[in-house]
C-alpha positions in Angstrom: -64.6 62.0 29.5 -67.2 60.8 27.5 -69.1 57.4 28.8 -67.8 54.3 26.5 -71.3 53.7 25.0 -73.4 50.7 25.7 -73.0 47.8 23.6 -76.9 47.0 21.6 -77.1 42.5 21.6 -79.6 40.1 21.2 -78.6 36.6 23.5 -80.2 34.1 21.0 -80.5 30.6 21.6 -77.6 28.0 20.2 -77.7 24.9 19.4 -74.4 23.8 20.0 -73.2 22.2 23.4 -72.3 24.9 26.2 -68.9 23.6 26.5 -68.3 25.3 23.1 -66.3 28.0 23.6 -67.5 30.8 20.7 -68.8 34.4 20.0 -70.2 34.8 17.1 -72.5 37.7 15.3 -73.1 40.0 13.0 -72.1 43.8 13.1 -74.8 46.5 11.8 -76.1 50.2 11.4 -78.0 51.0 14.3 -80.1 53.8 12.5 -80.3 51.7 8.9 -79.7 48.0 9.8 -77.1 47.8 7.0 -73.9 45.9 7.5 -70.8 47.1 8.6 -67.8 44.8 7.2 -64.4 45.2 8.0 -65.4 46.4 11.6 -62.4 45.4 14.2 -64.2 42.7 17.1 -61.5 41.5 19.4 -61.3 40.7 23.0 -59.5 43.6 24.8 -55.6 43.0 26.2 -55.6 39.4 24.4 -54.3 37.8 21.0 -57.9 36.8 20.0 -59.5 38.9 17.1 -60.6 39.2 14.0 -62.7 41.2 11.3 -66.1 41.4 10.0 -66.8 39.8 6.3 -68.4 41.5 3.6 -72.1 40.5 5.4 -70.9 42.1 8.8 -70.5 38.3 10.6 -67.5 37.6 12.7 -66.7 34.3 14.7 -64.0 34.2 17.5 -62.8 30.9 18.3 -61.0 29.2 21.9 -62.4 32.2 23.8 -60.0 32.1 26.7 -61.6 31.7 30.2 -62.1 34.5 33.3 -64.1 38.3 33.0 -63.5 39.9 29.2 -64.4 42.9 27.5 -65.0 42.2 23.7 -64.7 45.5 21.8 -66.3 46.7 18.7 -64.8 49.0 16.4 -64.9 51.0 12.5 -63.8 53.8 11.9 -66.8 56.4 11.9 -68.7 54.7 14.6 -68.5 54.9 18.1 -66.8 51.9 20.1 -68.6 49.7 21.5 -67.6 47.6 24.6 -69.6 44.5 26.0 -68.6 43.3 29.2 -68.8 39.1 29.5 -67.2 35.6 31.0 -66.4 32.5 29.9 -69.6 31.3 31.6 -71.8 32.6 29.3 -69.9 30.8 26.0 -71.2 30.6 23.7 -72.7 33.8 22.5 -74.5 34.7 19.7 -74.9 38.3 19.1 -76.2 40.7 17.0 -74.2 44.5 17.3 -75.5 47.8 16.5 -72.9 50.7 16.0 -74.0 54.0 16.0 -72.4 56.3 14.0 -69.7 59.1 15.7 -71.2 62.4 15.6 -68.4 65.2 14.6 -67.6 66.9 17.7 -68.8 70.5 17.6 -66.5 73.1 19.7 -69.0 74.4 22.1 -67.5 78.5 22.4 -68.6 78.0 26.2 -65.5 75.3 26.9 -62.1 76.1 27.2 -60.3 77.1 24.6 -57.2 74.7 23.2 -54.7 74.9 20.3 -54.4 72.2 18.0 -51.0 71.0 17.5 -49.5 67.8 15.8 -46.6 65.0 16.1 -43.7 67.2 16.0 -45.0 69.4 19.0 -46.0 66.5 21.1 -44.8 63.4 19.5 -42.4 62.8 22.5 -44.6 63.6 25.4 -46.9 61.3 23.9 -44.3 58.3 23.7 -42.8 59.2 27.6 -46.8 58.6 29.3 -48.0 56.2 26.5 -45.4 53.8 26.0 -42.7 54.9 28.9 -39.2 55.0 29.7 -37.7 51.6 29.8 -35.2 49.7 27.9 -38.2 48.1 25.6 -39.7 51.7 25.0 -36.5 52.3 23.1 -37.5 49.6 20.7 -41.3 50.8 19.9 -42.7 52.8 17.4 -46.1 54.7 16.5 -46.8 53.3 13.0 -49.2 56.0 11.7 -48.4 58.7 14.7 -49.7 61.2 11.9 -52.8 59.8 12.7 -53.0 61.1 16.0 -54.0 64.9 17.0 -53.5 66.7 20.6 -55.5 69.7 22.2 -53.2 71.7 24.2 -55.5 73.4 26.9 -53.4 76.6 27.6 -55.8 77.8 30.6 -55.6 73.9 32.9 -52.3 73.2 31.7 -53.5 69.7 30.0 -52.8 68.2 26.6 -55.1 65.8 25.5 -54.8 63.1 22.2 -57.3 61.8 20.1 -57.2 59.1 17.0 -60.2 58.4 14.9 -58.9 54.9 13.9 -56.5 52.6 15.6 -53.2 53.4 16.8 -50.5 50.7 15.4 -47.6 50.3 17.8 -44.5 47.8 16.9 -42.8 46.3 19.6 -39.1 45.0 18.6 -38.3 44.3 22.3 -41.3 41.7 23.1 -41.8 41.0 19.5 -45.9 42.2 19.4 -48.0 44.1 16.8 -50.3 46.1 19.3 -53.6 47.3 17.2 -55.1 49.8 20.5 -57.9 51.7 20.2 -57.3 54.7 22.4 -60.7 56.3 23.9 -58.6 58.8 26.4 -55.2 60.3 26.8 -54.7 63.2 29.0 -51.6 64.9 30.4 -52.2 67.4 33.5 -49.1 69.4 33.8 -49.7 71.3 36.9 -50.4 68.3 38.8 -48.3 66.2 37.0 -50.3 63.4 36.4 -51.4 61.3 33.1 -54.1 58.9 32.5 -55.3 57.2 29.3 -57.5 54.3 28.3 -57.7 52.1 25.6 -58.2 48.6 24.6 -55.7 46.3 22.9 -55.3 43.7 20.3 -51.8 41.7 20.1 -50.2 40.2 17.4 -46.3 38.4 17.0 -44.4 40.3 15.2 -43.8 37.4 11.9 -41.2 35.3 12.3 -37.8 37.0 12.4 -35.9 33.5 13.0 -35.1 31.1 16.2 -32.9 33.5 17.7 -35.3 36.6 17.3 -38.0 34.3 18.9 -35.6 33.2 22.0 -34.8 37.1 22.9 -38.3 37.7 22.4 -39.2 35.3 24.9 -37.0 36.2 27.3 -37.7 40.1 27.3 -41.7 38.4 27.9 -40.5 36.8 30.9 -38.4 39.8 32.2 -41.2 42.2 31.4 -43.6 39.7 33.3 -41.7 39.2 36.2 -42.7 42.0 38.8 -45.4 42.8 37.0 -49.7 43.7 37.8 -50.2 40.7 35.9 -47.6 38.6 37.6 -49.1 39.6 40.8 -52.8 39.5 40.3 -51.7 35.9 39.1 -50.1 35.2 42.3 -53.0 36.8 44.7 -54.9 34.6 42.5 -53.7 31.4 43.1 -52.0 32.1 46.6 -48.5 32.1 45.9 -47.5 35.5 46.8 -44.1 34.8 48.8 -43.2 31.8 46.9 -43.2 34.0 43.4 -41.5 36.7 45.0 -44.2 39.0 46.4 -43.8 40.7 50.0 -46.6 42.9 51.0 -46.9 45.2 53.8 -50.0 47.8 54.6 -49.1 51.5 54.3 -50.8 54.6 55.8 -50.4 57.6 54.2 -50.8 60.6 56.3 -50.5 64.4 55.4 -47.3 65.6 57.0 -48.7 68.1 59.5 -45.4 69.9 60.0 -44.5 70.6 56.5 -47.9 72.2 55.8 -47.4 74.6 58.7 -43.9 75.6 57.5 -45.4 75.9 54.2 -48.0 78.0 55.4 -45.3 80.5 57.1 -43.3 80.9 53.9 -46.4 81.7 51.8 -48.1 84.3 54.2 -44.8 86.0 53.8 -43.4 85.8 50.2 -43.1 88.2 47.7 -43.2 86.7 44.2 -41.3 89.6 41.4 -41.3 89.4 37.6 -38.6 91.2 35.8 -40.3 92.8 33.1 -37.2 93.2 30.5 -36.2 89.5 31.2 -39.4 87.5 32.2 -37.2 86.6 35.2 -39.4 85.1 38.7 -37.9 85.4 42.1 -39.6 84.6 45.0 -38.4 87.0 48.1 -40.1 86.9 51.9 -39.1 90.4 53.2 -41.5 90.7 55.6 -39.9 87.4 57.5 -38.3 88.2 60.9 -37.4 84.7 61.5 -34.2 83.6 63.6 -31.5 81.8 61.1 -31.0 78.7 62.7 -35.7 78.7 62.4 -34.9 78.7 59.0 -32.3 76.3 58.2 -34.8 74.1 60.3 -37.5 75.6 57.9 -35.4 74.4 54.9 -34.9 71.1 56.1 -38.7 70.7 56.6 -39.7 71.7 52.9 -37.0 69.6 51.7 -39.1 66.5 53.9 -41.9 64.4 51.6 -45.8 66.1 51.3 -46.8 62.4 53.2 -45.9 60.6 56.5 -45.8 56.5 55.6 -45.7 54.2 58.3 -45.6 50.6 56.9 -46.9 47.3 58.6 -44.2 45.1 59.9 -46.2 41.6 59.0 -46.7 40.1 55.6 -49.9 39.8 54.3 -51.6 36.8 52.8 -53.9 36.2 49.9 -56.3 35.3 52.5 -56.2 39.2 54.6 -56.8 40.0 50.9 -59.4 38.4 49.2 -63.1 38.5 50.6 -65.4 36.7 48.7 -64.9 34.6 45.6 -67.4 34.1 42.9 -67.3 31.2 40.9 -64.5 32.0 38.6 -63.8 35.0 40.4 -62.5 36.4 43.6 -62.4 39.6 45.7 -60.0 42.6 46.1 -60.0 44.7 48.9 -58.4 46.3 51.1 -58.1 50.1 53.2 -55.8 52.4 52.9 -52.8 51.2 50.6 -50.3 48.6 50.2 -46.9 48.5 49.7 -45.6 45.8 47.4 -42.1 44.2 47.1 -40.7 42.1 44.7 -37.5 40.4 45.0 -36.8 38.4 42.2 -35.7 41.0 40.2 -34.2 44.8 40.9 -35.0 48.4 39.5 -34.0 48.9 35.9 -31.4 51.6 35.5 -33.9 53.9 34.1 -36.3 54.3 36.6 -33.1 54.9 39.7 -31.6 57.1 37.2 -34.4 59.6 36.6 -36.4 59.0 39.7 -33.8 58.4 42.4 -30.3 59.5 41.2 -28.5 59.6 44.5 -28.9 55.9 45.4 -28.2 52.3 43.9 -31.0 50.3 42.3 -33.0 48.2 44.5 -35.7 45.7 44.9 -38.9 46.7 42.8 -41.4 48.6 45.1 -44.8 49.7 44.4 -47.7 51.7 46.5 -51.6 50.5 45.2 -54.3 51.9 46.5 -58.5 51.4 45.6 -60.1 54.6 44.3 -64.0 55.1 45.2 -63.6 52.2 47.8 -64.5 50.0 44.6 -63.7 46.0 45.4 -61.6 44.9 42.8 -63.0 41.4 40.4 -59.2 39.4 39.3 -59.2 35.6 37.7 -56.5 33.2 37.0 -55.2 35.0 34.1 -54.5 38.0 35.8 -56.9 39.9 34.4 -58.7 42.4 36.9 -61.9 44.7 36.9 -62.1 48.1 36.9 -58.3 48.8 36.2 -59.7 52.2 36.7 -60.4 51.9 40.2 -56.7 50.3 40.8 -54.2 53.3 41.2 -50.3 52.7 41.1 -47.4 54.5 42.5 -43.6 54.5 42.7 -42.2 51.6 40.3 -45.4 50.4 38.5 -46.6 53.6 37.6 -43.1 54.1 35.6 -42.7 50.9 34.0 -46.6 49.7 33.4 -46.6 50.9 29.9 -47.5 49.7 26.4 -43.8 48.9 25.8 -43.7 46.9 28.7 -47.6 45.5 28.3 -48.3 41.2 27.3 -51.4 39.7 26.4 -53.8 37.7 29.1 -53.3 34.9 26.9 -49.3 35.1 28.0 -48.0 32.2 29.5 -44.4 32.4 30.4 -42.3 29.8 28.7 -44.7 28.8 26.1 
């Protein structure tokens, strides 16, 4: 993936009081210093943004407090990202965006085939804005905006969209203006990762009773959620808002890959060349009966051993330092994460677990790269990247499901 590139600013001096809390600038060529109006400058996963005027200035008001990235956009220019808090308010800044260079296929990379909506339109929707009872109620507003590289040799599809991609939310009642830098679908080892940066907007008013649902889908879509937690962890509340969490270890499980091991030394995979038909045969195995109904069992058995803490944790076995505004993430190894307030919806037991009832919401986090992770009051943390979910937040943390940092439930 290409690097998000740097954003060019000037600090300059203001004379307004530092309570004041304001970004203001002026959005320009890089290479010829002329303006760039109607360029997109909103603060990513908040409701605060607005566009250039016809002399490239912009001014963002009530800048909401905590660790922000304010993100620069046009279409025909690379985005820019700049990284600030509310400590530094207010800004004055000057913005140079560089123009996108057309990408060149390079006949040394792997090959792809270029394919459209009707190909891919639903794979898209699945990773991008998931399978739960509000993904039924989004749509892509200009999907024939967005193209996908199907990467026949890796098994990976991959969507682009040169300007920004315009989701509608019926169920939480949001515009979503998100300007996608990376989607990617690995098939062989079935994972999916994409990043972007989002603007909200309410859907305009549809009526008192409209509003009401709205607000209660919010408060069911916050309940449980990264947000709802990083809140909690936050401010210490973990077991009163409904948070247990235990440490996990995740080992390899030992016996499984030695099983494993056995049937592939001695398997025979045939293709049927009139049919296209695979069977896997072992021939060569001279092992007893009962050995392999044991052998079954085993590769039936998950690829990981997890052994899970009996005590709760704390905020305080969590957090390690604090930093003004800011406090501390870390922790080895991964946790597992309860919530009790609220049970599985149907969706997620019915395609991930069919053979039981729905029960409490339960999640696995673990820290890639052994990064600490940054979190503030509003739930907002830092690198997102570096933060990587299993089991029920890794179905249902989608755009369908996804609120604003500026969300406060009840208001």
């Amino acid at each position: 993936m290409k690097n998000v590139p740097a954003i060019l600013f000037f600090i300059l001096l203001s004379s307004t009081g530092s309570s004041q809390r304001t970004i203001k600038g002026r959005v320009v060529n890089d290479a010829t210093g002329a303006v760039v109006p109607g360029s997109s400058v909103f603060i990513s996963n908040t409701s605060k943004g607005t566009i250039s005027d016809n002399a490239g200035h912009f001014e963002l008001n009530d800048v909401p407090a905590g660790k922000h990235e304010l993100i620069i956009s046009s279409i025909g220019y690379e985005t820019n990202v700049f990284s600030f808090s509310d400590e530094q308010l207010p800004l004055q800044l000057k913005i140079e965006l560089t123009v996108k260079v057309k990408e060149l296929q390079n006949v040394t990379l792997e090959q792809y085939v270029e394919e459209g909506w009707d190909k891919w339109g639903r794979t898209f929707m699945d990773n991008f804005v998931g399978n739960t009872a509000n993904a039924n109620q989004c749509r892509v507003k200009n999907e024939k905006a967005i193209r996908f590289r199907y990467y026949k040799k890796t098994n990976r599809l991959a969507a682009y969209c040169d300007e920004p991609l315009l989701l509608e939310n019926k169920a939480l009642g949001y515009n979503i203006s998100y300007q996608l830098e990376n989607f990617e679908v690995n098939f062989s080892n079935r994972s999916m990762f994409y990043l972007g940066y989002s603007l909200f907007s309410p859907i305009d008013n549809e009526g008192r009773s409209k509003e009401q649902k709205w607000e209660k889908n919010r408060q069911d879509a916050y309940n449980g959620s990264i947000m709802h937690f990083m809140r909690s962890l936050f401010a210490d509340s973990l077991l009163e808002q409904g948070f247990e969490v235990r440490r996990m270890l995740r080992t390899p499980n030992d016996e499984k890959q030695r099983v494993k091991n056995v049937y592939l030394a001695s398997r025979v995979v045939k293709v049927d060349a009139a049919t296209g038909r695979t069977t896997v045969e072992y021939p060569g195995t001279k092992i007893p009966r009962d050995s392999m109904d044991y052998y079954d069992l085993v590769m039936r058995q998950p690829d990981y051993v997890e052994t899970y803490g009996t005590s709760l944790l704390t905020a305080d076995s969590l957090i390690i330092e604090t930093a003004g505004a800011f406090k501390g993430l870390s922790f080895d190894d991964y946790l597992f994460i309860t919530y009790k307030n609220e049970k599985e919806e149907a969706g997620y037991v019915r395609t991930q677990f069919p053979e039981r009832r729905a029960g409490f919401q339960r999640s696995y986090v673990t820290l890639l790269n052994d990064k600490l992770i940054s979190l503030d009051k509003s739930g907002n943390y830092y690198n997102p990247q570096d933060f990587f979910c299993s089991a029920y937040w890794a179905w249902g943390e989608k755009m369908a499901n996804s609120l604003p940092l500026d969300y406060e439930p009840g208001k």
